[in-house]
C-alpha positions as a printed NumPy array, in Angstrom:
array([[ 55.805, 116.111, -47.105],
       [ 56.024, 115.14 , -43.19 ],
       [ 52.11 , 114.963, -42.84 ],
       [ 52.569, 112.038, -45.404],
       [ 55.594, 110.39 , -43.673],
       [ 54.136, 110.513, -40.575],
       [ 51.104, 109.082, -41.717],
       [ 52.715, 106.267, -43.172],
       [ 55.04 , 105.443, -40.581],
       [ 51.971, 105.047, -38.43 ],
       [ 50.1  , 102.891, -40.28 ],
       [ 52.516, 101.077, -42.101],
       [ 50.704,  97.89 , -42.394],
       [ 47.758, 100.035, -43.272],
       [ 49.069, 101.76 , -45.845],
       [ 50.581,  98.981, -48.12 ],
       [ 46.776,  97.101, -47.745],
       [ 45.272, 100.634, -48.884],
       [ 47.795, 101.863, -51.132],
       [ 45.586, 100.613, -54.474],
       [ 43.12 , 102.556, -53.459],
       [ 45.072, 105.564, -52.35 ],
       [ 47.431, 105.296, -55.824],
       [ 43.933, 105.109, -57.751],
       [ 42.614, 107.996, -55.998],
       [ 45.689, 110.615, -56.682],
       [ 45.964, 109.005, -60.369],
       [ 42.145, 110.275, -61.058],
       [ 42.259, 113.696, -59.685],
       [ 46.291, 114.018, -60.807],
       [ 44.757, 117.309, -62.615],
       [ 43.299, 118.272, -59.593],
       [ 45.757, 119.96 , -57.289],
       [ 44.285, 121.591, -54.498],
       [ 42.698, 117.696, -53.497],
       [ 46.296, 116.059, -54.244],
       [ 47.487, 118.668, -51.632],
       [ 44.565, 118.011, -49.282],
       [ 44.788, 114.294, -49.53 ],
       [ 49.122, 114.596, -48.534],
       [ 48.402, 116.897, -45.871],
       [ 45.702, 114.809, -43.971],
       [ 47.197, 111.771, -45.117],
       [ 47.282, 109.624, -41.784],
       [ 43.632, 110.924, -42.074],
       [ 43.064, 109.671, -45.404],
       [ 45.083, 105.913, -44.594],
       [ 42.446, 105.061, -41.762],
       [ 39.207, 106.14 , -43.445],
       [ 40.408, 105.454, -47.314],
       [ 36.931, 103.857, -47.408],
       [ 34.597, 106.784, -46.802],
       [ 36.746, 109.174, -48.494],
       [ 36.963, 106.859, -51.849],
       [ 33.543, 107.292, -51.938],
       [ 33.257, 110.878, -51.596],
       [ 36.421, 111.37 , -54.043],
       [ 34.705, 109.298, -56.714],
       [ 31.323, 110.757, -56.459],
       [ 29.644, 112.859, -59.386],
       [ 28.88 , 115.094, -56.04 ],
       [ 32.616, 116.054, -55.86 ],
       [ 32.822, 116.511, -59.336],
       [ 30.238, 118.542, -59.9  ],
       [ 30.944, 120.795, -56.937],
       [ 34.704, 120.943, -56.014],
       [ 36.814, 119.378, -59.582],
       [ 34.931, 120.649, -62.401],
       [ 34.919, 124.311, -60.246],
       [ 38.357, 123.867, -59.695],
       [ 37.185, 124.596, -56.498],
       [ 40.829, 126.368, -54.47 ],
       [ 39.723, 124.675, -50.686],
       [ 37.803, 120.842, -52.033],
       [ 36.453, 119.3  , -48.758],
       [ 38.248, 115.628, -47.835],
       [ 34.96 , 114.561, -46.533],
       [ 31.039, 114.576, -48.169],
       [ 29.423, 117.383, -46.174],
       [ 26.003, 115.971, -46.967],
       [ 27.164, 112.926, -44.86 ],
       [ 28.784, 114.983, -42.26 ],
       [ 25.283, 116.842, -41.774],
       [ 23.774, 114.092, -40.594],
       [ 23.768, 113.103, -36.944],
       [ 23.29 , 109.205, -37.868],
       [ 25.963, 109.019, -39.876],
       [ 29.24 , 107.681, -38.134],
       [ 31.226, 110.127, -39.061],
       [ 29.73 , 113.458, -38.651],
       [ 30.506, 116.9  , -37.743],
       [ 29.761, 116.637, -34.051],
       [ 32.648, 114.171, -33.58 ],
       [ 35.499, 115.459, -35.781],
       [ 37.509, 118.388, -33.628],
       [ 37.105, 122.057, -35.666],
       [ 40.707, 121.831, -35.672],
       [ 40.663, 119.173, -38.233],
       [ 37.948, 120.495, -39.816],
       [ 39.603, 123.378, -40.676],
       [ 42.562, 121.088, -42.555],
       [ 40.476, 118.594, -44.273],
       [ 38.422, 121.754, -45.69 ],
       [ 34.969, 121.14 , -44.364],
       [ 32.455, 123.674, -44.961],
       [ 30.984, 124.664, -41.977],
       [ 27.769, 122.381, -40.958],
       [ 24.686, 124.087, -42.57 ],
       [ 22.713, 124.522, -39.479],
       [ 22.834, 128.64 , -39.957],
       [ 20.239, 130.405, -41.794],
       [ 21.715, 133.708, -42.958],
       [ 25.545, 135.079, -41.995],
       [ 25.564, 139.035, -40.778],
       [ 28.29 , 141.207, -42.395],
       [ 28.863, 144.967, -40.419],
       [ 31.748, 147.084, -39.364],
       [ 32.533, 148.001, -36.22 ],
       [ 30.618, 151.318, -34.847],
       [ 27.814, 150.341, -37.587],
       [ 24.877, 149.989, -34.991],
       [ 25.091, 146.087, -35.763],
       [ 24.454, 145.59 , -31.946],
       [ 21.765, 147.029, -31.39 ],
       [ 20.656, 144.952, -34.52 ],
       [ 21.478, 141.752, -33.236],
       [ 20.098, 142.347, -30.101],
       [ 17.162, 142.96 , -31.701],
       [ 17.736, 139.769, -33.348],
       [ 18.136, 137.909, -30.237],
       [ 14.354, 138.767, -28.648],
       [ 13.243, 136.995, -31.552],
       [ 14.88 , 133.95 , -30.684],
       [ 17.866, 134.393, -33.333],
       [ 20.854, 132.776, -32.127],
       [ 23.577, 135.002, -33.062],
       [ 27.27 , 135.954, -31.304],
       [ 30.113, 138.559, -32.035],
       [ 33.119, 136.559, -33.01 ],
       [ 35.528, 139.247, -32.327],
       [ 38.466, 137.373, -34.249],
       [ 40.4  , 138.243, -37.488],
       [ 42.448, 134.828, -38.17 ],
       [ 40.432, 133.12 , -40.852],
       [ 41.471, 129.919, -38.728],
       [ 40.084, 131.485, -35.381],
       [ 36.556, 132.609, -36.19 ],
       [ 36.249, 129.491, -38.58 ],
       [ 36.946, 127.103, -34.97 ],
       [ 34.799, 129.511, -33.017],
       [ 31.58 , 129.175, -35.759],
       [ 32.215, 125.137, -35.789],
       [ 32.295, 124.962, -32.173],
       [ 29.43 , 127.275, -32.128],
       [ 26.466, 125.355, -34.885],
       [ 28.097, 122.055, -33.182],
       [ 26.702, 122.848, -29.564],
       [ 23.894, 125.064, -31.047],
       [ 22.067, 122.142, -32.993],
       [ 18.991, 122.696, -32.546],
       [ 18.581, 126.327, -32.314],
       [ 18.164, 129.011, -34.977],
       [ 21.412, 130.302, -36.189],
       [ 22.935, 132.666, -37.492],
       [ 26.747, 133.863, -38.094],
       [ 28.341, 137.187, -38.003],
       [ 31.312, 138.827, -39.682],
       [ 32.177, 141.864, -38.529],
       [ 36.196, 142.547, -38.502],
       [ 39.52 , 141.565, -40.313],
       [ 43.375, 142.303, -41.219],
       [ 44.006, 142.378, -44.452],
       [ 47.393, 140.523, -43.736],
       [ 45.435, 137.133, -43.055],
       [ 45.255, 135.169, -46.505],
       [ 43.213, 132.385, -44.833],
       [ 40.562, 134.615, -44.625],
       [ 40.013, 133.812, -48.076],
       [ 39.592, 129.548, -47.439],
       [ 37.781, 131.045, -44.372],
       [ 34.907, 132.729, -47.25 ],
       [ 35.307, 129.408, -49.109],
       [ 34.697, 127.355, -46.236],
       [ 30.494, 129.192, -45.328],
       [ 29.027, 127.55 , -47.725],
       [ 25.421, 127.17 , -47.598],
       [ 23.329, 129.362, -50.062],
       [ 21.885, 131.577, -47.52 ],
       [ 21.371, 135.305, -47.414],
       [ 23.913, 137.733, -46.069],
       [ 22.926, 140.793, -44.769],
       [ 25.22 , 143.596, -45.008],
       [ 24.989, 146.218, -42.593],
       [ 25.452, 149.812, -43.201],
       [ 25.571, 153.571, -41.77 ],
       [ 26.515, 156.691, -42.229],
       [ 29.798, 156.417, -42.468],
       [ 30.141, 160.224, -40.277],
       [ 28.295, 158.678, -37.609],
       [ 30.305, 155.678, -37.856],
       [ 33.36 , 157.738, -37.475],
       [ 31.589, 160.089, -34.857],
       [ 31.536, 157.064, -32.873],
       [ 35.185, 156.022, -32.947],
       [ 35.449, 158.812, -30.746],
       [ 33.083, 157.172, -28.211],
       [ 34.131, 154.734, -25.712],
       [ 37.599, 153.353, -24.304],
       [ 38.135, 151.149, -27.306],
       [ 41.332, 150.378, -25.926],
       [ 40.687, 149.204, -22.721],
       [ 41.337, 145.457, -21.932],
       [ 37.921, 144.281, -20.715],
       [ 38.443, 142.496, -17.02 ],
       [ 36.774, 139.224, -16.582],
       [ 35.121, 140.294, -13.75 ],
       [ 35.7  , 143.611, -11.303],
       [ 34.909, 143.755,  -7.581],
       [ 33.398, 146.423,  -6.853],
       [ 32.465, 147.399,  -2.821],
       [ 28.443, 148.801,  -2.702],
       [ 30.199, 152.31 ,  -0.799],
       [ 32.934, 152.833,  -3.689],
       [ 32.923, 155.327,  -6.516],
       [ 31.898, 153.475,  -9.912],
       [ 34.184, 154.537, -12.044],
       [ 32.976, 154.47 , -15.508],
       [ 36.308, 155.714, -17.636],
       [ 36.057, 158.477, -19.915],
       [ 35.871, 159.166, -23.343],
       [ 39.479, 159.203, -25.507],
       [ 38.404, 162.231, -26.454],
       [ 35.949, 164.986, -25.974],
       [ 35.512, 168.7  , -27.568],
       [ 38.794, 169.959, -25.809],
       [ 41.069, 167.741, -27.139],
       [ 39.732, 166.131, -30.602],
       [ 43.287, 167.086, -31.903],
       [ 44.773, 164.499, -29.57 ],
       [ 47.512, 161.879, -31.464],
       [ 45.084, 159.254, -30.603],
       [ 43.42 , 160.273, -33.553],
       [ 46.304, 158.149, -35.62 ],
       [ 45.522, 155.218, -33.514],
       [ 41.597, 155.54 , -34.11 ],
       [ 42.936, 155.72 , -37.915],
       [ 45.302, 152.516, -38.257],
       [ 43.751, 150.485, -35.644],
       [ 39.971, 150.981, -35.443],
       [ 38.986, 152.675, -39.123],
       [ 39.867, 149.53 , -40.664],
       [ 37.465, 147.73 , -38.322],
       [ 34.569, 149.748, -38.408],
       [ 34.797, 150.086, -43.095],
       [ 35.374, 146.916, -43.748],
       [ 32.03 , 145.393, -45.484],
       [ 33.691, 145.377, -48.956],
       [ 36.651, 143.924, -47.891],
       [ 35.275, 140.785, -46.469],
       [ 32.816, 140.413, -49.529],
       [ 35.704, 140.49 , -51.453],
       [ 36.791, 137.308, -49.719],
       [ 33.852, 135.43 , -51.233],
       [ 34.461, 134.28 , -54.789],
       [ 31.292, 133.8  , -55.644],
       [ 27.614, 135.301, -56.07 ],
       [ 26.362, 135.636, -52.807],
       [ 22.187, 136.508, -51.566],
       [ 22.364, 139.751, -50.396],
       [ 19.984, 141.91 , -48.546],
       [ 21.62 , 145.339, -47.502],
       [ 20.315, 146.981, -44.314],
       [ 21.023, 150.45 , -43.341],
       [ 20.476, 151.923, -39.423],
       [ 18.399, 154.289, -40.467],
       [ 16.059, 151.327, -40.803],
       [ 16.988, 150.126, -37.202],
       [ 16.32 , 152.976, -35.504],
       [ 13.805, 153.394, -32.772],
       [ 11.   , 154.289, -34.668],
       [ 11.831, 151.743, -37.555],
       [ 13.112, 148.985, -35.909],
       [ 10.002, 146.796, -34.983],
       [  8.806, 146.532, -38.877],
       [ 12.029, 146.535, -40.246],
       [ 12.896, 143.178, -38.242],
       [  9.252, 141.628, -38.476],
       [  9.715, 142.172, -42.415],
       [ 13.   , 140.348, -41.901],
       [ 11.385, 137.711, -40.165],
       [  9.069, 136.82 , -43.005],
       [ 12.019, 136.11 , -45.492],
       [ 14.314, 134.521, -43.05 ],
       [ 11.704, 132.474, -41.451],
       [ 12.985, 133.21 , -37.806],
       [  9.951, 134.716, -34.881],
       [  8.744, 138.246, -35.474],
       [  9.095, 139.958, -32.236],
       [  5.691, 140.334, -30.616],
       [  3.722, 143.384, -29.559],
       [  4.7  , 142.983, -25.935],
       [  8.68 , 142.977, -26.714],
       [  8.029, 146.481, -28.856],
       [  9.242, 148.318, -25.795],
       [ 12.709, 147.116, -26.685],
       [ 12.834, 147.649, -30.19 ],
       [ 11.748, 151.431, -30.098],
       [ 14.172, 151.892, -26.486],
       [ 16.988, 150.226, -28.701],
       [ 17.968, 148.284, -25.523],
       [ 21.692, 147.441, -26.513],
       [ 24.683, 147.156, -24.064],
       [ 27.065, 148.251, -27.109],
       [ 25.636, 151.914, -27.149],
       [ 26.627, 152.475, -23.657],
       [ 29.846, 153.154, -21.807],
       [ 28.685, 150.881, -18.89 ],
       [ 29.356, 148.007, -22.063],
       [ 33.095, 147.754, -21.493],
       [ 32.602, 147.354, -17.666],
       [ 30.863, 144.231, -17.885],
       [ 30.551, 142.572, -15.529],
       [ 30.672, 143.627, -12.581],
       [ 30.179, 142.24 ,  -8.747],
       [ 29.27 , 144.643,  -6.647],
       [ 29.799, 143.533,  -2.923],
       [ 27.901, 143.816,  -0.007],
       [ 30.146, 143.995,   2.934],
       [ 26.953, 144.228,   5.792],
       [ 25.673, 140.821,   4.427],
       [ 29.381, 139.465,   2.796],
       [ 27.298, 138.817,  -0.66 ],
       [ 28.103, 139.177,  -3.862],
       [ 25.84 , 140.375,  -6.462],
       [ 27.06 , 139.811, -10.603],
       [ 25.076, 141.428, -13.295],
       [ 25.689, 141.665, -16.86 ],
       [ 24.017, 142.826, -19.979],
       [ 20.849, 140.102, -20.748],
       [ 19.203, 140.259, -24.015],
       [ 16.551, 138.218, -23.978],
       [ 13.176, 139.541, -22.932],
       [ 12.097, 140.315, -19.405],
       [  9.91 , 137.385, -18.62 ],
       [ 13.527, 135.201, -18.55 ],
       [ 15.482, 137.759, -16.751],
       [ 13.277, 138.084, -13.651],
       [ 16.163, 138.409, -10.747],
       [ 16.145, 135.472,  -7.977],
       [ 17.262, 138.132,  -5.828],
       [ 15.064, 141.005,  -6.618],
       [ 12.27 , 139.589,  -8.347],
       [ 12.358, 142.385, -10.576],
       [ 14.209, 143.406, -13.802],
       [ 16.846, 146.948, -13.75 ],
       [ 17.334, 149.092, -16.673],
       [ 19.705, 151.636, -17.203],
       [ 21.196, 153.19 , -20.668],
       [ 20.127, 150.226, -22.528],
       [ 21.345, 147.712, -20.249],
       [ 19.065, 145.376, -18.907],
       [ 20.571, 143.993, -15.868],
       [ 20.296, 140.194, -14.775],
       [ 21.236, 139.984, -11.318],
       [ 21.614, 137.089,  -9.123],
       [ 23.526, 135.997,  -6.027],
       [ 26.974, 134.119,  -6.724],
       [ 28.245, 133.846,  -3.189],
       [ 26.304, 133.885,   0.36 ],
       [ 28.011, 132.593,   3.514],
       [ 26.355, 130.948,   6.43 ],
       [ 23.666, 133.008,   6.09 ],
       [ 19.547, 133.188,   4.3  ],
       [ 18.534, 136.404,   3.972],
       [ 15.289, 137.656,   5.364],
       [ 12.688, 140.234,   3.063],
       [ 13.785, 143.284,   5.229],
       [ 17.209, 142.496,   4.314],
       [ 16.346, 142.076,   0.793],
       [ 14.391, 145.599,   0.928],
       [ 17.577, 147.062,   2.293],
       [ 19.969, 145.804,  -0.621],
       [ 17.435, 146.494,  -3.164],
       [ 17.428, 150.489,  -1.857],
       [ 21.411, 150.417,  -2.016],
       [ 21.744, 148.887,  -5.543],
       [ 18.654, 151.748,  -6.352],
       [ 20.634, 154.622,  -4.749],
       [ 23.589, 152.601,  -6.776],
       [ 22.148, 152.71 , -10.348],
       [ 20.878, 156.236,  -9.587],
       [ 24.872, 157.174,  -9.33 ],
       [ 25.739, 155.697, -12.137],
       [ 22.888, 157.264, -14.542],
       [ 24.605, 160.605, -13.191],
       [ 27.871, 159.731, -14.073],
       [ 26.578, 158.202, -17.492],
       [ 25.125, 161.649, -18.02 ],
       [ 28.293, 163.645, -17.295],
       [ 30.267, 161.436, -19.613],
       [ 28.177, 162.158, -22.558],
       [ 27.696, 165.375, -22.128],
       [ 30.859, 165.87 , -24.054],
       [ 30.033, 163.007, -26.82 ],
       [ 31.701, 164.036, -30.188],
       [ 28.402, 164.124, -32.911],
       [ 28.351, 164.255, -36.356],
       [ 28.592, 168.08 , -36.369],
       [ 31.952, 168.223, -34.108],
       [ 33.15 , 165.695, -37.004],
       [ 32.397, 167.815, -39.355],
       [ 33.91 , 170.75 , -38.372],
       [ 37.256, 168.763, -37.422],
       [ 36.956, 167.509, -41.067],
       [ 36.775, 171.286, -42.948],
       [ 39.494, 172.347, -40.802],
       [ 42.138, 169.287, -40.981],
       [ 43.455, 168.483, -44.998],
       [ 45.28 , 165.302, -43.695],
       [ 42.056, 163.809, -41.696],
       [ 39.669, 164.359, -44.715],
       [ 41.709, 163.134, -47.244],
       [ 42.129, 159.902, -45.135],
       [ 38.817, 159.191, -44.268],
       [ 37.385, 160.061, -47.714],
       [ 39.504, 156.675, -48.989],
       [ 38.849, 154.932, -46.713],
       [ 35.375, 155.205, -47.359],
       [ 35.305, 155.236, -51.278],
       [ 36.628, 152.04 , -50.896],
       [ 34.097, 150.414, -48.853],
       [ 31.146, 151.753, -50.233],
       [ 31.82 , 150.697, -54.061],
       [ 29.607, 147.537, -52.913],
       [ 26.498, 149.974, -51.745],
       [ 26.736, 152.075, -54.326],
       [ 26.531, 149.866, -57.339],
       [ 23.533, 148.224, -55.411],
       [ 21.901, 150.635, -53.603],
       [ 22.94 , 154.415, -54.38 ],
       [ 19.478, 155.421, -53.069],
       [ 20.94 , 154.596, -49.06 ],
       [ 24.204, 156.916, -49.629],
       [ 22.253, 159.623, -51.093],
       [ 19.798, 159.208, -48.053],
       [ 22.987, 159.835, -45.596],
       [ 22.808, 163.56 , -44.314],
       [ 25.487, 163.908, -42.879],
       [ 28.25 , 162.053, -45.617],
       [ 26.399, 164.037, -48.231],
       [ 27.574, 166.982, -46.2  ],
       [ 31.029, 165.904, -45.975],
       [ 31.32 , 164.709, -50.22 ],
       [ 29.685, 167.897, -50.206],
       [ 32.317, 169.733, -48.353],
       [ 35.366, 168.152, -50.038],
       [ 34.085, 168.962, -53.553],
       [ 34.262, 172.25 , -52.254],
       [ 37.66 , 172.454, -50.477],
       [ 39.159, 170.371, -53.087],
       [ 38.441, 172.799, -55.875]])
């Protein structure tokens, strides 16, 4: 192919004093496809380090693990060797990108992988996770390709922290989703995350899902904060955007079985429903976790934040983050995001204090201050129009939710609509096959989808 012409027209001289080796090589694992392919496709790869990959080819290690598998993605490289920072070659100084088509598994530095839907209350999870030190992100990509280069680049700069990876979204369309599967390798545990699947739908009709996040927005202290709406509220649940929540988000938010399907093999399991994250559950529930994961159980002083279920993602403030809020009197600007960690590192240099509000915590801190220090009663001042600030938003927050489609207004939107049920009851057969066979106790603990199988045994017949 061209990888292998290209190779050896740039390293001809090379190639002819490696060719025994590399002829030797394909001759042995000639029954071996998937590394005959690898070996062509990375093959200016394989001319300059024939060495270190002869070795690796050759070794009972391969054998045992890739060839006598018949493993479909066989890594070009001995991942041992690549876990280890002395080594020469190792994976802090081969690019992600290459990585990906040499078929490294990722490095091992992760100690369990995270597998939710969308809508699933996996962030208020994780953010649970984070107080206790876990070092874990939202990918938010669905290439197989894309959220493999984000988790390399992530363990590379993350070496010496605790890790952990999440999966939490796909298209079915993407194939290398499957090499993707092939490519986490460590013998870890994976938690799946589950809920209700009617408050997971409930939700859908939440937040401004389809709202392009801004980097940043500017916002002048004497301006309107305008948080956005809801798509949909009790006066128009029969909007068309129903179709989009249906093709675009659905798939998102039920898609546990589909990315265990992409593993082909056994995987350590430990299924986790919400119910067990709630606010009155979710301090033993993660200190339980803590003692088979071997991460820090979250201490009695952080046990504010577990039973307030500080998370950004259960608030509509969430998708208008960040913000900079100006102030024109003083020409400063103020940026504050959501901050997860607990409040002894998010102590403002501004403030000297630490702002709540709807399960944000808000880390603020000056980014911009011209020809100017300010003095305390000029502090005071800016700390009583951020208050009076925060206090509008809360009542805006409030208004907003006031019409918040619940489980009930599901429900009734359900009975009444053929067309809706019937869609959401497959698409939610499907994706709990996994929890059923495994854990039929959490479904039958679900209220409110034991009132919707309920109801469609019902209408149905």
């Amino acid at each position: 192919n061209s990888n292998t012409i290209e190779g050896i027209a740039n390293n001809k001289q090379l190639f002819l004093k490696e060719f025994p080796k590399i002829k030797n090589l394909l001759n042995i694992h000639k029954d071996y496809q998937p590394i005959i392919d690898n070996i062509f496709h990375n093959f200016d790869y394989v001319i300059k380090k024939i060495n270190l990959i002869e070795e690796w080819l050759l070794s009972n290690d391969f054998n045992e693990k890739y060839k006598k598998e018949n493993h479909p993605y066989p890594s070009l490289l001995d991942p041992k060797k690549l876990n280890d920072e002395k080594e020469k070659i190792n994976y802090t100084n081969i690019p992600a990108e290459l990585a990906w088509e040499m078929n490294l598994p990722l490095p091992d530095n992760y100690e369990f992988m995270l597998i939710s839907g969308h809508a699933n209350a996996a962030g208020p999870f994780m953010s649970c996770l984070y107080i206790c030190n876990v070092n874990i992100v939202w990918a938010g990509l669905v290439q197989g390709v894309q959220r493999y280069i984000f988790y390399f680049n992530f363990l590379i700069s993350n070496i010496n922290r605790y890790n952990a990876l999440h999966w939490g979204e796909i298209i079915k369309n993407f194939p290398d989703n499957y090499k993707l599967a092939a490519l986490i390798a460590k013998d870890c545990y994976y938690l799946i995350f589950f809920r209700d699947p009617i408050s997971v739908f409930a939700s859908c009709f939440g937040y401004d899902l389809y709202k392009v996040k801004n980097d940043c927005v500017v916002l002048p202290i004497t301006d309107n904060f305008n948080l956005g709406g809801y798509i949909f509220n009790k006066k128009n649940i029969f909007s068309t955007n129903i179709d989009c929540i249906f093709n675009n988000v659905l798939p998102n938010c039920f898609c546990q079985k589909d990315i265990l399907d992409y593993f082909l093999r056994k995987l350590k399991t430990i299924i986790i429903d919400s119910d067990t994250t709630s606010k009155l559950n979710a301090f033993s529930t993660i200190t339980k976790l803590s003692k088979i994961l071997n991460f820090d159980s979250p201490r009695l002083e952080d046990r504010f934040f577990f039973e307030s279920k500080l998370s950004p993602f259960s608030s509509p403030i969430w998708q208008r983050l960040p913000l900079r809020i100006q102030f024109k009197e003083f020409n400063i600007e103020i940026e504050f995001g959501s901050g997860w960690t607990n409040t002894k590192e998010l102590s403002s240099n501004i403030f000297k204090k630490v702002f709540y509000l709807d399960g944000i915590v808000f880390n603020i801190s000056i980014i911009n201050k011209i020809n100017q220090d300010l003095n305390q009663s000029e502090i005071s001042y800016m700390e009583n129009l951020f208050n009076n600030f925060l206090e509008d938003m809360e009542l805006k927050i409030k208004n907003i939710k006031k019409d918040k489609i619940m489980e009930e207004d599901v429900l009734n939107l359900l009975r009444t609509n053929l067309n809706y049920r019937n869609r959401l009851n497959n698409i939610i057969k499907n994706n709990l096959s996994y929890i059923r066979q495994h854990h039929p106790d959490i479904v039958a603990s679900w209220k409110y989808y034991q009132e919707f199988e309920k109801m469609c045994e019902e209408l149905d017949s």
